[in-house]
N, C-alpha and C positions, 0 to 999 in steps of 0.2 A: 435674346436680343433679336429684333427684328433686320433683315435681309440691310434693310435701309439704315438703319443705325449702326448696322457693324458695318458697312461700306464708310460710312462719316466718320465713324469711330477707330476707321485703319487711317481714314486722308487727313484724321488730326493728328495721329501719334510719327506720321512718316515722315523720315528726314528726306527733303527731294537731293539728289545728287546734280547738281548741274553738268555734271561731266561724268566720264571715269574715271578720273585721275581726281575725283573732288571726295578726297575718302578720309575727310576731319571726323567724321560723324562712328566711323566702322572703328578709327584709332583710338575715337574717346569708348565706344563700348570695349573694344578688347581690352584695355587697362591693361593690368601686369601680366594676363596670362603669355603661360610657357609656350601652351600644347595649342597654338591653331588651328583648327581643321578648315578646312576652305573648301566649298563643295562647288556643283555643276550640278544642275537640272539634265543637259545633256553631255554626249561628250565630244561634240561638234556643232559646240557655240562660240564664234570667235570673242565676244565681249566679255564671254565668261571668265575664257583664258588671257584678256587683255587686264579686267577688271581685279583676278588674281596674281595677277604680275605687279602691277602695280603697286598693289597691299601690300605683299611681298618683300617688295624694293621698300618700305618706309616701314616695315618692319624690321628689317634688316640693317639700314640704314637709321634708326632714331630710336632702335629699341635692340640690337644690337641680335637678335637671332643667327642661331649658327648654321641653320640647315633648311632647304627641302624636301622631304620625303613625299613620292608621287605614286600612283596608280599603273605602276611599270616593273617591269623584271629590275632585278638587281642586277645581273651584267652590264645590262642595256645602260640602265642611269647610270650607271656607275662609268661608264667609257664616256658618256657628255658632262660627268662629276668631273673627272681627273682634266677634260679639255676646259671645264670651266675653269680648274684651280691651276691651268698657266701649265699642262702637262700638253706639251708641242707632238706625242705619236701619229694626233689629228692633225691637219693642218688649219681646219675650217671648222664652223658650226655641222654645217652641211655634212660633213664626212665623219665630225663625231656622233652623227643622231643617226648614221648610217647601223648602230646596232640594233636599233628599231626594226627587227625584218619580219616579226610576226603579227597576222592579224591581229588589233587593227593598225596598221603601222602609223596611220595617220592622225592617229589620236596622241605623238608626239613629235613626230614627224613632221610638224606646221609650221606657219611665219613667226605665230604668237610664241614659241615654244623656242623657236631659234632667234628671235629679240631677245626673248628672257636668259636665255645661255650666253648671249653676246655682250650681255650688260655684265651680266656675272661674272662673268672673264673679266672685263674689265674693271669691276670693283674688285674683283680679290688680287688685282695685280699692282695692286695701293697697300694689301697687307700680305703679312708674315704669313709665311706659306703654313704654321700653325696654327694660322689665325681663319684660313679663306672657309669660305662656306658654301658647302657640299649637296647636292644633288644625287638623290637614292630613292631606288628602289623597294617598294614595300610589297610586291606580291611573287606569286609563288612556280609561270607556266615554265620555265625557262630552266628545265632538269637536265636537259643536255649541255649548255652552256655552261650552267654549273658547277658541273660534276667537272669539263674541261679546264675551269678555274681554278678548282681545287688541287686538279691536280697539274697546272702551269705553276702555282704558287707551292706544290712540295719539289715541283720538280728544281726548284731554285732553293729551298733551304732545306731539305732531309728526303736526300736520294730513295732512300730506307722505306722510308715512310709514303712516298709516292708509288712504291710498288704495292704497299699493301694496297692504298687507297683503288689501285688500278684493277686488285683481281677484286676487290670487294664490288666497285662499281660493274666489274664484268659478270654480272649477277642479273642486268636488263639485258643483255646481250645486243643484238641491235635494235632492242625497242624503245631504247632511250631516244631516238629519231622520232618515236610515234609512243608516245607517252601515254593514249588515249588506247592507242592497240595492246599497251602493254595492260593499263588498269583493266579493260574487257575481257584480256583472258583470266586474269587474277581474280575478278570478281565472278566469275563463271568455271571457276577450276581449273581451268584449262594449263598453267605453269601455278607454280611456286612464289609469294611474293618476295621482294629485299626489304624488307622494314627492317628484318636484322642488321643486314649490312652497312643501311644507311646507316643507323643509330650507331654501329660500330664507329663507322669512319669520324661522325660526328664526335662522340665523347673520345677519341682519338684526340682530332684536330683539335678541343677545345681543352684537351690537357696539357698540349704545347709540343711543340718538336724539337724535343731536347734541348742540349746547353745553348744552342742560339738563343732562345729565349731569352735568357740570363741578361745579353747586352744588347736587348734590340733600345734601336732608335724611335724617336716616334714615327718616323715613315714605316721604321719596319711593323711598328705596333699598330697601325692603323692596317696594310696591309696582312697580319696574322687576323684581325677582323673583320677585313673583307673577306678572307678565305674561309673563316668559322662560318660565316654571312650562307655565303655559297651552298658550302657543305650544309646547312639549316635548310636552304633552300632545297637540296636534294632529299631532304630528307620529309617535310610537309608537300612536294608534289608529289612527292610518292607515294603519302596519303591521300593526297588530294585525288591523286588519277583512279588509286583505290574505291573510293567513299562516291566517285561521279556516278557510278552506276546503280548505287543503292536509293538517291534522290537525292533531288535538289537541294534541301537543306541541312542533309548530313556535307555534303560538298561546298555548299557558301559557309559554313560555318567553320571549315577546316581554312580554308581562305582569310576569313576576317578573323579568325585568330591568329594565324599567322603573322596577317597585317600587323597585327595589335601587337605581338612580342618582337617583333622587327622592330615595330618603333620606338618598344621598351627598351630593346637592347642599344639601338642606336643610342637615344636618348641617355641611357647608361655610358656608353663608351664616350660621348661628346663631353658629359660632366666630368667625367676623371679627365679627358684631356683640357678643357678648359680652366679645372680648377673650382667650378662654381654651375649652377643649376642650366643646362643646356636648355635652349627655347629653339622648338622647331614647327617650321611650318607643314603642312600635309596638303595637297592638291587628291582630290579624289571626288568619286559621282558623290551626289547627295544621298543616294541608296548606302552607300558605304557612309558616310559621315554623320548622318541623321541619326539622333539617337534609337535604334531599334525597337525599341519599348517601348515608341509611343508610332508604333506603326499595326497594322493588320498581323502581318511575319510574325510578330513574336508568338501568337497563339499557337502557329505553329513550331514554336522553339528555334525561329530564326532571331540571330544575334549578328551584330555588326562592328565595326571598330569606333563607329562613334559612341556607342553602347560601354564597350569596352573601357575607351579611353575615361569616361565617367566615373565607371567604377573603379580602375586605376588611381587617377591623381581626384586633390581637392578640389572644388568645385572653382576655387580661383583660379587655380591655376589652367584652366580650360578653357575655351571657345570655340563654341560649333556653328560657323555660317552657312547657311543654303541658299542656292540661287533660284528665281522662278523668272519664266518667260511666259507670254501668251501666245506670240505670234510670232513669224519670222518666217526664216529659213534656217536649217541645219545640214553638216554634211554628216551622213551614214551611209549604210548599205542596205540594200533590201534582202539579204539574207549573208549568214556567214560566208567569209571566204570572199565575198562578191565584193568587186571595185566599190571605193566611196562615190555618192555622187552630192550635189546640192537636192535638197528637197522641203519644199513648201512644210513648216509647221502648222497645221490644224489648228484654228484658234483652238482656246482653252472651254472644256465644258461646261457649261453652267451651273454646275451641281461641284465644280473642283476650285481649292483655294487659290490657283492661278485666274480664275474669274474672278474671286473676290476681290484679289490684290489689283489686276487692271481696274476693276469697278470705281479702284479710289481715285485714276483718274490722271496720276502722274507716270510720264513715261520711264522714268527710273528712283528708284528713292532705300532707305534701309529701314525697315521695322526690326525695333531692338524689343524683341519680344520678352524679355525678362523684365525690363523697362516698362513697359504695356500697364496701360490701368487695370484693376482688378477686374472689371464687366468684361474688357474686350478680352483679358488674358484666359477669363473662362469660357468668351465662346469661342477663341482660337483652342482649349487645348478640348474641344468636341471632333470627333473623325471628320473629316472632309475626303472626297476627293486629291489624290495629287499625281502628279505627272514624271514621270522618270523614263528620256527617253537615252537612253545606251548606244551602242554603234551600230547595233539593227535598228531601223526605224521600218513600223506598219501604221500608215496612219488609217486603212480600212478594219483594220482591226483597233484600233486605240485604245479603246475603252478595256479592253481584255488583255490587249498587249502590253501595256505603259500606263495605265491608274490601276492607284492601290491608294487605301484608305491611310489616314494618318492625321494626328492630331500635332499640328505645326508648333503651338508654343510649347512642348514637351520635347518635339525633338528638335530644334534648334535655340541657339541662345540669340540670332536674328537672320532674318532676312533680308536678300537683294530682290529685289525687284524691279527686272529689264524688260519694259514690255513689248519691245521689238526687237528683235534681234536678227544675226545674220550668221551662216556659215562659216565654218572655219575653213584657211585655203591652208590644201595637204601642202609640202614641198615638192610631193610627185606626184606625175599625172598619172591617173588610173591606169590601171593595168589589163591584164586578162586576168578570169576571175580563174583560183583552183577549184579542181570538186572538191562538192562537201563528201566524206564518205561517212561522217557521224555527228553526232549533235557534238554544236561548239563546246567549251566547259561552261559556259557562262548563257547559253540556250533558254529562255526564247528572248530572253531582254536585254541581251551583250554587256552587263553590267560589271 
């Protein structure tokens, strides 16, 4: 299809959005699915996280979904989970999103992020505290918090069992602090790894801590799976910090699986408490949500959780959205570690499907690319260009730094497309930056 026919051929099939709250068009493509994936082109686009809020809330609200799962530590969400479901230890949005303390902090830490927690508070304090709907964490840095959770949670129901958990964890010694110094000596010989240990403590904790078990409530039951959660968690960054040094995609691949069995498990524990097929939402980059397998990555055996979530469930029961911008502004850093700031987005190249999609002309709209006529759905699922930019932004390198090839009607089931966009504002003002003393985990594209 010529340059010119597939420009006509996206501004015929596009639903224009007059707003972002005008999301008839995204509710008739989702239909019944469970597993929403909701993605981000960057991860400091404020419309991004305005336009998935939004979704969100009329999913939740008219289709009855029981959760968010997001792009964040489990401790972390989990402490603006419990202030969302009406638990007073926070007093404010503000000081429940204070667990957010690691780079990039303000990738949850925003206006958009602390709206959406302030609504959800208030909608789950209309229902049964069985009923409200939870806010969690799907990834894997946060080994030290962890491991503390595990064992704040034995130290309250099996004294016993909180000691072992204590000498087992005393197996990082103090490298639990620096997770990345610990994986560098492990992967250089230099100490001993804990893969043992973790795994111990894990099939441990997930055999139960004695007769308590027997009469837990559902508080206590949901709390014995936050603490399995945790202890999981300590036990894939343990690989994770492991696998960083061998390359990059033995490392993302230990990550988006994790993702992927986090959200299987959650998804698992929500059904039995619900009664009936749990529907959850997922906020994450479009690099994580985008089906892997129809990107460049996979040649090199790189795999993702949108990938995953595929092969997982039936195809109804799924949707993968991604978002695309041309132009704007975004907040990142210019390297790891370093303050966010606002920074000019690079129009889009001409050679990448963010050009195509401005091309059509409208400043916002939703291509439901499954939907798509057979001509344009075969020349979208041809490699293009696409743009993925993370919480480092280099726009003098762009081209090398943030495009990689990808054939869009393969990995998502549609598109948003916002052609202007703006910054997300942190809730704190930058900082002083730390040294960097080693490559971020997520080095050179902070994804």
């Amino acid at each position: 299809m010529l340059r010119s026919a597939l420009v006509r051929a996206v501004r015929a099939e596009a639903h224009p959005l007059a707003a972002l709250d005008d999301l008839d068009p995204l509710m008739a493509a989702i239909g019944d699915a469970r597993i929403v994936l909701l993605g981000e082109a960057t991860h400091g686009t404020a419309e991004f996280y305005r336009l998935r809020a939004a979704l969100t809330r009329r999913l939740v609200e008219e289709r009855h979904f029981d959760a968010v799962a997001v792009e964040a530590d489990w401790p972390s969400a989990l402490r603006a989970s419990r202030w969302a479901q009406g638990d007073e230890r926070d007093a404010s949005v503000d000081e429940a999103l204070e667990g957010f303390e690691r780079f990039p902090r303000w990738m949850w830490r925003n206006t958009e992020v602390a709206r959406w927690l302030a609504w959800l508070n208030a909608h789950n304090a209309g229902l049964e505290r069985s009923e409200r709907i939870g806010f969690y964490g799907l990834d894997l840095y946060s080994l030290r918090e962890s491991m503390n959770a595990v064992l704040r949670y034995l130290d309250t129901v099996d004294p016993e069992a909180s000691a072992r958990a204590r000498a087992r964890y005393a197996c990082f010694d103090d490298l639990a602090d620096d997770p990345q110094a610990y994986g560098h000596a492990v992967a250089f010989g230099l100490r001993p790894d804990c893969a043992r240990a973790v795994v111990e403590q894990l099939t441990e904790l997930c055999r139960g801590t004695g007769a308590r078990l027997a009469s837990e409530t559902a508080g206590s039951c949901d709390e014995r799976f936050y603490a399995q959660q945790n202890a999981r968690v300590v036990q894939e960054a343990e690989r994770y910090y492991r696998t960083m040094f061998g390359g990059r995609t033995d490392s993302w691949n230990v990550r988006d699986r994790h993702m992927g069995e986090t959200l299987r498990l959650l998804d698992a524990h929500l059904t039995e408490r619900r009664g009936r097929p749990a529907r959850i939402v997922v906020w994450a980059h479009n690099s994580h949500l985008g089906d892997a397998r129809a990107t460049e990555v996979a040649a090199q055996g790189q795999l993702n959780l949108g990938q995953l979530v595929r092969e997982a469930y039936a195809a109804h029961d799924t949707f993968l959205l991604g978002f695309s911008t041309h132009t704007g502004s975004v907040t990142a850093a210019d390297d790891w570690d370093l303050p966010p700031r606002a920074m000019r987005i690079v129009p889009s190249r001409d050679d990448s499907v963010e050009r195509l999609l401005h091309d059509a002309g409208e400043e916002r709209y939703v291509l439901v690319l499954r939907d798509v006529g057979a001509e344009l759905r075969e020349a979208l699922a041809r490699p293009l260009l696409e743009r993925a930019i993370g919480v480092v932004y280099r726009p003098d390198t762009e081209r090398w730094s943030h495009y990689f090839r990808a054939r869009l009607a393969d990995q998502f089931d549609a598109v948003v497309h916002l052609d202007t966009t703006t910054a997300l504002r942190p809730l704190d003002p930058a900082g002083e930056p730390e040294p960097v003393e080693a490559e971020a985990e997520t080095y050179p594209s902070g994804l």
